[in-house]
Structure formats: C-alpha cells, structure tokens
C-alpha positions as CSV (number, residue, x, y, z in Angstrom):
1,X,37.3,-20.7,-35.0
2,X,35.0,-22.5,-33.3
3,X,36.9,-23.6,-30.8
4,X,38.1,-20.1,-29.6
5,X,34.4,-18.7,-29.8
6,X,33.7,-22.2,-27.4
7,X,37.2,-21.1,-25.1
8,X,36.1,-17.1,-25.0
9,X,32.8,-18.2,-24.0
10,X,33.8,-20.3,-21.3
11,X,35.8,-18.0,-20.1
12,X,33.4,-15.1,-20.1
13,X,31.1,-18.0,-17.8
14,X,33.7,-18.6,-15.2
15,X,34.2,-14.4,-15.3
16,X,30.7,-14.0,-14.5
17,X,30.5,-16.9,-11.9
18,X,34.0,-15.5,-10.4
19,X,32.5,-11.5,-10.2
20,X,29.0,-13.2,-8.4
21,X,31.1,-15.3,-6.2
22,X,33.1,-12.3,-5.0
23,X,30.2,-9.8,-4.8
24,X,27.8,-12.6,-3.1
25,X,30.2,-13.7,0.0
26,X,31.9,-10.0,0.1
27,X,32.3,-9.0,4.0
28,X,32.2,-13.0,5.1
29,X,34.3,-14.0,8.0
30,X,34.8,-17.6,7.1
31,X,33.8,-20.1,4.7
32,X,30.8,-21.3,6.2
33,X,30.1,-17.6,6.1
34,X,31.1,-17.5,2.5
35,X,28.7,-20.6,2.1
36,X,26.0,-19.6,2.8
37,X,26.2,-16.3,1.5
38,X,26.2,-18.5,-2.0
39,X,23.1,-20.2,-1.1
40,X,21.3,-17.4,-0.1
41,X,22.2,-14.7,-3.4
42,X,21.4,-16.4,-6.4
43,X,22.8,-15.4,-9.6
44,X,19.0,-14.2,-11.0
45,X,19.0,-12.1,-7.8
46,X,22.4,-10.4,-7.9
47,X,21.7,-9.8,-11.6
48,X,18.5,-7.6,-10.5
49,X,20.9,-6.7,-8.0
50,X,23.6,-5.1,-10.9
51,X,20.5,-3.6,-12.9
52,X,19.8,-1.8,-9.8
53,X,23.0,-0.2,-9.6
54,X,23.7,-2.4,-6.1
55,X,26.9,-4.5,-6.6
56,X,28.1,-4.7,-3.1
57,X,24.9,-3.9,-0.8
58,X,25.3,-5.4,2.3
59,X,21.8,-5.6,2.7
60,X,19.9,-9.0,1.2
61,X,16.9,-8.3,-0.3
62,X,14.3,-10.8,-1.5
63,X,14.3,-11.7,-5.0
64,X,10.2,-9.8,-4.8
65,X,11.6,-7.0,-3.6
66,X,13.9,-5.9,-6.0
67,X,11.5,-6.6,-8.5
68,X,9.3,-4.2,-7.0
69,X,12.4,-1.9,-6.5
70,X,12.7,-2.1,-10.5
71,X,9.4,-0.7,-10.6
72,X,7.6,-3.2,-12.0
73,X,5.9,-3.7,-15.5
74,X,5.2,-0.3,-15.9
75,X,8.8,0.9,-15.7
76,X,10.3,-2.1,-17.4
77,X,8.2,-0.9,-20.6
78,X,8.8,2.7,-20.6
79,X,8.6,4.1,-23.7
80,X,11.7,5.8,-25.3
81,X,10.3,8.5,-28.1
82,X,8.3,11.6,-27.8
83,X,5.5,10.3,-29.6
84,X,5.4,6.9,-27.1
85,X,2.4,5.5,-25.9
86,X,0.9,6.9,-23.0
87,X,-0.9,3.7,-21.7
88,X,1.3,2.1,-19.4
89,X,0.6,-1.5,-19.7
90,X,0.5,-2.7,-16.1
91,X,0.1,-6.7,-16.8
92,X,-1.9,-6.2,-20.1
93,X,0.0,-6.0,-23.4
94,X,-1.3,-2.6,-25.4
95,X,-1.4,-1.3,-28.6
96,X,0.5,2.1,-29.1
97,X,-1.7,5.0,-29.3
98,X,-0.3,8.4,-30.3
99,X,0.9,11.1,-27.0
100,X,-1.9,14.1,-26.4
101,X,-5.6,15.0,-25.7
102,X,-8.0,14.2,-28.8
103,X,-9.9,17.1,-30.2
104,X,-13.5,16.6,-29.7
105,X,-13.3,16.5,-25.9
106,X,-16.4,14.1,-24.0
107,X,-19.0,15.5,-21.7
108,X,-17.6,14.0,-18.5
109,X,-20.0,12.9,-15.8
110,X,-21.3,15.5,-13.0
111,X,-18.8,16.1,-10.0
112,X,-19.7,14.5,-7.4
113,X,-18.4,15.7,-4.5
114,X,-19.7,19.4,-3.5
115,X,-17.5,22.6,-3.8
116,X,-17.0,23.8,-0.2
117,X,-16.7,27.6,0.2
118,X,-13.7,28.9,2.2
119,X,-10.5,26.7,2.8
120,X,-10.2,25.8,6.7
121,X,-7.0,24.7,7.4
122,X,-6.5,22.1,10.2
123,X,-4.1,19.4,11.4
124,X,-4.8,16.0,10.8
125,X,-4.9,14.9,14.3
126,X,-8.5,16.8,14.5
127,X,-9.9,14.8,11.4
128,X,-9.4,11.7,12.9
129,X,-8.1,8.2,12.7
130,X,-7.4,7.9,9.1
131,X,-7.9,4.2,9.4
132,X,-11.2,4.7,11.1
133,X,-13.2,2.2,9.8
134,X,-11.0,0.0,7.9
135,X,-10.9,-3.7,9.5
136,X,-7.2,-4.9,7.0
137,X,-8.8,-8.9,6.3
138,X,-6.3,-11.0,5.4
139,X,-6.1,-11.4,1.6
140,X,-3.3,-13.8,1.6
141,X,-1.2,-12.1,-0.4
142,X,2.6,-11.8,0.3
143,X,4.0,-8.4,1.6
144,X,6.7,-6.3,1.0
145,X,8.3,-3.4,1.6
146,X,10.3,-1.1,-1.2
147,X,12.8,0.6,0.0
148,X,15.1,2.9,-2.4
149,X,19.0,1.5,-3.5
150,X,21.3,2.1,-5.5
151,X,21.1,4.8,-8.6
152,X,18.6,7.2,-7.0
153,X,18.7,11.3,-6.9
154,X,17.7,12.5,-3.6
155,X,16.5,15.4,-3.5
156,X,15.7,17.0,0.0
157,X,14.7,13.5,1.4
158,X,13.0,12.8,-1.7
159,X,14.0,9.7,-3.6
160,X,13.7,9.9,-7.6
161,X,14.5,7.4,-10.0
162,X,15.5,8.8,-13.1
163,X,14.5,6.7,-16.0
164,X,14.4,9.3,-19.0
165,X,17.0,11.0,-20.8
166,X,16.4,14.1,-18.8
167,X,18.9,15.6,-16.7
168,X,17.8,16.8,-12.9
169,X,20.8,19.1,-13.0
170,X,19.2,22.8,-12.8
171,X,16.0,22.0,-11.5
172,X,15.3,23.5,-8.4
173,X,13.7,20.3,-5.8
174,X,14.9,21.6,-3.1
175,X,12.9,25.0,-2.2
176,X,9.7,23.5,-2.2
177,X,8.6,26.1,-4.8
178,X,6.2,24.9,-7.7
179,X,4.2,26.6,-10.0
180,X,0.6,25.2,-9.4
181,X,-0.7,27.8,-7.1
182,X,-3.9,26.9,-4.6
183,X,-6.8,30.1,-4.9
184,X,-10.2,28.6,-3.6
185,X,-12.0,32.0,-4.1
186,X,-11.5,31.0,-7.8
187,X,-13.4,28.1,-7.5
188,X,-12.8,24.2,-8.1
189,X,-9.0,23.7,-7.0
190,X,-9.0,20.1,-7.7
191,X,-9.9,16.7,-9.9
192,X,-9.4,13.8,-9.3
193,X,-9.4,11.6,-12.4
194,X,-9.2,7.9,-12.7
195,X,-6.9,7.1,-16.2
196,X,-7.8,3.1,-15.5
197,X,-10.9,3.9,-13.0
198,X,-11.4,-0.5,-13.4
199,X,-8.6,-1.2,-11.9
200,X,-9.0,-3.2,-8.2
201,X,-7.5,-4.5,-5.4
202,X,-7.4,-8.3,-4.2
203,X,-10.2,-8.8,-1.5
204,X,-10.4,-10.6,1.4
205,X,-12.4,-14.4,1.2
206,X,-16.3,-12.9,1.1
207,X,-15.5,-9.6,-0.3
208,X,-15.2,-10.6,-3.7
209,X,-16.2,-8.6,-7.1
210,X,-17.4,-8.9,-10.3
211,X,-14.7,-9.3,-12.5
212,X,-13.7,-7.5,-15.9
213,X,-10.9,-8.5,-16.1
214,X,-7.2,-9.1,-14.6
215,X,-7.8,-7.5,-11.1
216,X,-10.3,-4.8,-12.5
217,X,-14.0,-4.1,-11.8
218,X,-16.8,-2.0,-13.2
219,X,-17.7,-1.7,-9.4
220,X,-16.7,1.9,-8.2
221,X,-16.9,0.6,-4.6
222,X,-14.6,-2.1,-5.2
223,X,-11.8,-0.1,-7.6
224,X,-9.5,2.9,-7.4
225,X,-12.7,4.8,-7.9
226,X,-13.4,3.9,-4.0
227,X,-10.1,5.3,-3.2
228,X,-10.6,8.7,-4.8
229,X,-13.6,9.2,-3.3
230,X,-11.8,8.8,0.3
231,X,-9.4,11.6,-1.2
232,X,-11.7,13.8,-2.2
233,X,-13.6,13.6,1.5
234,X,-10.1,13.9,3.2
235,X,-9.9,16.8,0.5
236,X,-12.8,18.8,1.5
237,X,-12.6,18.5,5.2
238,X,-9.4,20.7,4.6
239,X,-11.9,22.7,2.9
240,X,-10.6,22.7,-0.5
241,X,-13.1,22.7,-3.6
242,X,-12.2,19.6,-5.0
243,X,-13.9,17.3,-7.8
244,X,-14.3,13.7,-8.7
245,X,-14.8,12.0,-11.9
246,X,-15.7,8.2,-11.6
247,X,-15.7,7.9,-15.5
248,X,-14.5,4.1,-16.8
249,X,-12.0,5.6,-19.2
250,X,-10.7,2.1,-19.7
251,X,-13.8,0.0,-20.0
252,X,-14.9,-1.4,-21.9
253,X,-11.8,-0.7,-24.3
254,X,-8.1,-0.3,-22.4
255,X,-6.6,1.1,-25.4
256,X,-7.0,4.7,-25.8
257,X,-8.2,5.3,-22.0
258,X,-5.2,8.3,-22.0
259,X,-7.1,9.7,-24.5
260,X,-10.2,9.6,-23.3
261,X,-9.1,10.5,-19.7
262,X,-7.5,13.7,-21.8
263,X,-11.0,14.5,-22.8
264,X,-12.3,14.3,-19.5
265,X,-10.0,17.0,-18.0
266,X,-10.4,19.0,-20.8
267,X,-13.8,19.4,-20.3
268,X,-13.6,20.0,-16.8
269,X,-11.4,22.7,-17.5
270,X,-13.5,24.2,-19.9
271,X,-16.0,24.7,-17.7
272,X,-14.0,25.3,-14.7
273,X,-11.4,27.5,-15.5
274,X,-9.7,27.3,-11.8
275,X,-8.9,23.9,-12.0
276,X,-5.4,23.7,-11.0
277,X,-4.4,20.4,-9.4
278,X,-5.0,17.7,-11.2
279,X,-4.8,13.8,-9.4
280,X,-5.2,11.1,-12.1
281,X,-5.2,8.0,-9.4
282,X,-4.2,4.3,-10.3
283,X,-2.6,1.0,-8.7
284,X,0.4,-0.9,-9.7
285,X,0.9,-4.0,-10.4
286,X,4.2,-5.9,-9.1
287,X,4.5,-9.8,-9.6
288,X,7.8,-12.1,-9.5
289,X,8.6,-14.7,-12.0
290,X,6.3,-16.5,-11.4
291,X,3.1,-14.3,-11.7
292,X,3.0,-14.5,-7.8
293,X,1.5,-11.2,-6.7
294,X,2.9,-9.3,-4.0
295,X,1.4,-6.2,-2.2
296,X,3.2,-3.2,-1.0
297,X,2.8,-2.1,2.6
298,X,4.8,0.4,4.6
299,X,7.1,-0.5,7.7
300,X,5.6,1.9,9.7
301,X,2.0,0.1,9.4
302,X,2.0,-3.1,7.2
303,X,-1.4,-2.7,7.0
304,X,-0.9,0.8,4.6
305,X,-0.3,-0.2,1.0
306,X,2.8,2.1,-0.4
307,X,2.2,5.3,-2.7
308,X,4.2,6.3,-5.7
309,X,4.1,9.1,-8.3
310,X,4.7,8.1,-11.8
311,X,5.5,11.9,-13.5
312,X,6.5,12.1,-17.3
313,X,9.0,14.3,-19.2
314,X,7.7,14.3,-22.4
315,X,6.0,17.6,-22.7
316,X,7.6,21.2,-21.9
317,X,7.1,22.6,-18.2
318,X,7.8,18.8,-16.9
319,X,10.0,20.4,-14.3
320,X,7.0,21.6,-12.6
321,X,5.0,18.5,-12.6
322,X,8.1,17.3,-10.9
323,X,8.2,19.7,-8.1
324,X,5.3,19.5,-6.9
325,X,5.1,15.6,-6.5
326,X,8.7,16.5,-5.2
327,X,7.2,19.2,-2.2
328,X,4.2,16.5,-1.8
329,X,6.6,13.7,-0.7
330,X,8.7,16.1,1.2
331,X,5.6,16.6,3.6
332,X,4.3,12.5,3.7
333,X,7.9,11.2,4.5
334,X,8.0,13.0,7.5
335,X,5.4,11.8,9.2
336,X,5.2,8.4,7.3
337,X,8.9,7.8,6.0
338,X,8.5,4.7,3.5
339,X,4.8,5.8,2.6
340,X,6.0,6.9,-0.9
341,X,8.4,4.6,-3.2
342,X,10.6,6.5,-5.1
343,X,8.9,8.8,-7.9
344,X,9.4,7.7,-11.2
345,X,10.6,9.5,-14.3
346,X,9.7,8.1,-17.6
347,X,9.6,9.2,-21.7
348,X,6.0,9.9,-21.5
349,X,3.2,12.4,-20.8
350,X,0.8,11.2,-18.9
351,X,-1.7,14.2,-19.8
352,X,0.7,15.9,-17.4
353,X,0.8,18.8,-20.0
354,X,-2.4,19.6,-19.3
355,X,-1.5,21.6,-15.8
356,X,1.4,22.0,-14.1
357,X,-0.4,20.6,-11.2
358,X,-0.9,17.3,-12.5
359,X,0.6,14.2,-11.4
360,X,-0.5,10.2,-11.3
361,X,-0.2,8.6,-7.8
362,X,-0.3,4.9,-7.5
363,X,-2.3,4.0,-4.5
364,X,-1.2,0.5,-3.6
365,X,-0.6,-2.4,-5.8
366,X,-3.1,-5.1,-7.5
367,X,-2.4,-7.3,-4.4
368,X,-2.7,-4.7,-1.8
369,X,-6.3,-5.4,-0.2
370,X,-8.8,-2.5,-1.0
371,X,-9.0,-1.1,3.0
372,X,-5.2,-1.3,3.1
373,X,-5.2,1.4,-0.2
374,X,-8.0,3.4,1.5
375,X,-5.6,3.8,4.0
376,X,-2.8,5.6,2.3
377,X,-5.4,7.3,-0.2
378,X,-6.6,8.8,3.0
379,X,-3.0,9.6,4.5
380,X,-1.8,10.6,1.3
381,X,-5.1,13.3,1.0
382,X,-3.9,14.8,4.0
383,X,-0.1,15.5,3.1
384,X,-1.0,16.5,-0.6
385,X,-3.7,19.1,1.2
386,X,-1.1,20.3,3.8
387,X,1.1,21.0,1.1
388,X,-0.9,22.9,-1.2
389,X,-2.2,25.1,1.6
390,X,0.8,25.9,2.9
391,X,1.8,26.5,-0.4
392,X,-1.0,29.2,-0.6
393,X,0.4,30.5,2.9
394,X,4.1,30.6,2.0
C-alpha cells in the first residue's frame, strides 16, 4: 500500500515537472532556447502563473508582478459569507467584526474644504500641471507595473476581476449609465472618507514620519489623508461641493475602523441630505515572499503610483456601485491607460450600501512615495469629476 501511494506520488511529481516543462519552454526554437526558458520561469512563478488563469502567456512577468497582479493581501483574504468582515487586512492580521453601520452614529469632525456654489465645468488642461509641485525623490523602492491577464471581464475597456460568487451577466457596464446622479444646487455632492486615514507611503531619506505603526502615521500630511485633500482641491476647482473628513477611524484601534468610518458617513448624511458620492480613500499594500515591498507606478509616468477600486457585492444595489467605478475608469484609461489596475470584486461591503455612489479607490501602494500617490490622487480627481459632470450633462 505504501508503495503504490510512494509510485502515484511520484508519478503525480514528474506530471507536474512534465506540464511546467512544456508550458515554460512553449514557443522555443531550440534547446538553448528551451534552456533558458527553464531558468528564467521557475516553478513558484508559473504556479502564480496557473492561479492567474495564464498557462501559456508568452509574456514573462516577474515573480513581483504577478503577485501584485493577484491583488495582494487584501484579495488573497477575501471573505466568503455575507456577514464577513469588512476590514481588509492589508499586512495586519484582524479580528472579524460583524458587516454594517453601528447604530449610535459619531459626530464626525467639521468639513474642511468649503462648499463652492455653482459647478464650472472645465478641461483639465486649464487647471494645470497636475504634478505641479511634486519633486518624485527616490525612495528606493522597487517598481512595477500591473498590467491585467488572464481571467478578467472587460467591460468597455474596463478590466474587472471577478472574485465573488456574483455573476456580471445582466449588468449593464457598458452604457456608462449609473444611478448616482450629480445636483450641486442640492448642496454637498461629495465626501471623501478615509476607512484607514493612518495609512502612509514610504518617504524619501529626510522626509521621514512619525510612525504608528507598519507604514501608517497619525500625520495627516504624511498619510492618505494628504492625498484626499489634493482630491478634494482638484474637486472644487471643477466646482463641485465636495467634503473631507480627516477622522483616524483606525487609530488608535484598527479593528472596527469600518464601523466607525460607517458612523462617520452616516452622520454626514444626516445632516447633509445631498450627499451622493461617496470616496472612502486607502493604499494597498503589495510585497513578494520575502516582505520586499514593491510600489506601483504607471508606464505612461513611472513616477504616478497606480489606482484601483476595490467595490463589494455583499449588499443589494452592488450593481450600481459597480457602474460607476466602471464609467470612472472608462474616462482615466483614456487619457492614462494603465492608471487603474483592474477593479476588484469581493464578498464584502465596504459601507458601499450606504449610497450607490460609493466606492474605495486605492491611491498607490505602501511603497509608492507620498508625491508619486499625490499624483494619481490628483489625476484620478479630475477623471472621477469629468465623469460625474458629464453624467449631470448626458
């Protein structure tokens, strides 16, 4: 008995070695070819490349990148119920904390960016350089680039990666039609929220922060807090009445920030009823084996961190949520064509039930420098406000 089990093994080893061979010297002229097609794919790499959906790619990519194509840690932990935990853990381990807003919301802190009166539509080419005073230091980090693969939905140019249960089929992406509707005369139109307002970037030699913990800060100059308030300004030069929260919903405690970030909103809406988009801004974390960090950066400017939405389907209207981040990359990628990785579906809510207009952007990753994610904050501001107003004009 033992015997066969130690045959059927070994034969299941040379399989395996056999299918890698095959896949990893595929489209080799000769043996050299074939050689160092070996030595370049290892077997950890073509796995990835398999969980990816990406047997017989032509194109090599680097062990980082399709790690980062995986999604990182946040998308390796997905939850899988209705009731999962909200907190996406990033590098930290969490404890699960039930899906939903509490029901004693807090009194969040005043806005602080001022409600402009009449939306003024303009191109972005009369705002400015949106790198205008940015100088991209060198942080030393290792760059790469995500770019989409195997076992994605396009949609319209759009790239999704489908990680829940739910089925695309039926759901319109392509008409650029979404529920959220843009009324300034109403009032506020936007808030931006920060779920894990701590989390920071990895600065250049001199720039450094007080740290509170694995690449977070209580300084708001230093954390995604700095990037929403370059949002917001991009925001209001388009006119649009927009809001900013700069509460630490995750400091001191990280547990239960969802909740508390629920709270926040709920207030806001509460006392401004017109509240429609909702931007609940973060950073992602992507790392190899070796807890090597590695920031994100576009290939049209390596000095622009990446952008991704992360939208959950575990709440009824998700479809909507979806569409919008859907019509929002629609308008980036044409200008800026690997700006945004591929949104992200997951079992989860994300306080996305709160508005059909609300969605949570990643601005960069943890080793992204902070000017690089000021950068694509800033050039994702403009294509979410083109969007919306043309929304309002179509």
């Amino acid at each position: 008995m033992i015997q066969r089990l130690i045959r059927r093994a070994g034969a299941l080893v040379l399989a395996l070695l056999t299918l890698w061979t095959v896949a990893a010297t595929v489209g080799s002229r000769s043996v050299s070819e074939a050689m160092d097609a070996v030595r370049r794919e290892s077997l950890p790499r073509r796995v990835l490349r398999w969980q990816l959906g990406d047997l017989f790619s032509p194109r090599m990519y680097s062990l980082t990148t399709l790690a980062a194509l995986y999604e990182s840690p946040l998308l390796l932990a997905q939850p899988a119920a209705d009731n999962a935990p909200q907190d996406e853990p990033h590098q930290e381990t969490v404890t699960p904390e039930p899906s939903g807003p509490p029901q004693a919301p807090q009194t969040p802190q005043a806005p602080q960016t001022p409600k402009p009166q009449q939306p003024a539509v303009q191109p972005v080419s009369t705002l400015g350089d949106p790198a205008d005073g940015l100088t991209f230091e060198e942080n030393g980090v290792p760059a790469e680039t995500v770019r989409p693969g195997g076992n994605y939905t396009a949609a319209g140019g759009v790239v999704i990666r489908n990680r829940s249960s739910m089925s695309l089929d039926g759901v319109d992406l392509d008409s650029g039609n979404y529920e959220a509707a843009f009324d300034n005369a109403a009032g506020p139109q936007v808030l931006i929220v920060h779920t894990h307002a701590s989390e920071a970037y990895t600065m250049p030699p001199g720039q450094d922060y007080v740290s509170t913990g694995n690449y977070r800060t209580s300084d708001a100059s230093k954390s995604v807090i700095r990037v929403g308030d370059e949002m917001a300004a991009v925001l209001s030069s388009y006119g649009i009445s927009v809001l900013h929260d700069r509460t630490l919903h995750d400091n001191p405690a990280y547990n239960g920030a969802y909740n508390r970030s629920a709270a926040t909103i709920a207030a806001y809406q509460e006392k401004y009823p017109s509240l429609v988009f909702i931007l609940d801004v973060h950073r992602d974390a992507v790392e190899d084996a070796n807890g090597t960090e590695y920031k994100l950066v576009t290939a049209e400017d390596p000095q622009m961190a990446q952008v991704s939405f992360i939208m959950g389907v575990n709440h009824e209207g998700w479809e909507e949520n979806l569409k919008l981040a859907v019509a929002v990359q629609r308008t980036l990628v044409q200008d800026y064509p690997t700006l945004m990785r591929p949104i992200s579906l997951i079992h989860a809510n994300y306080n996305q039930s709160m508005s059909p207009g609300c969605v949570l952007v990643e601005i960069g990753a943890a080793g992204n420098s902070l000017d690089e994610a000021i950068y694509a904050g800033r050039v994702f501001a403009h294509g979410f406000a083109k969007t919306i107003l043309a929304g309002q004009n179509g």
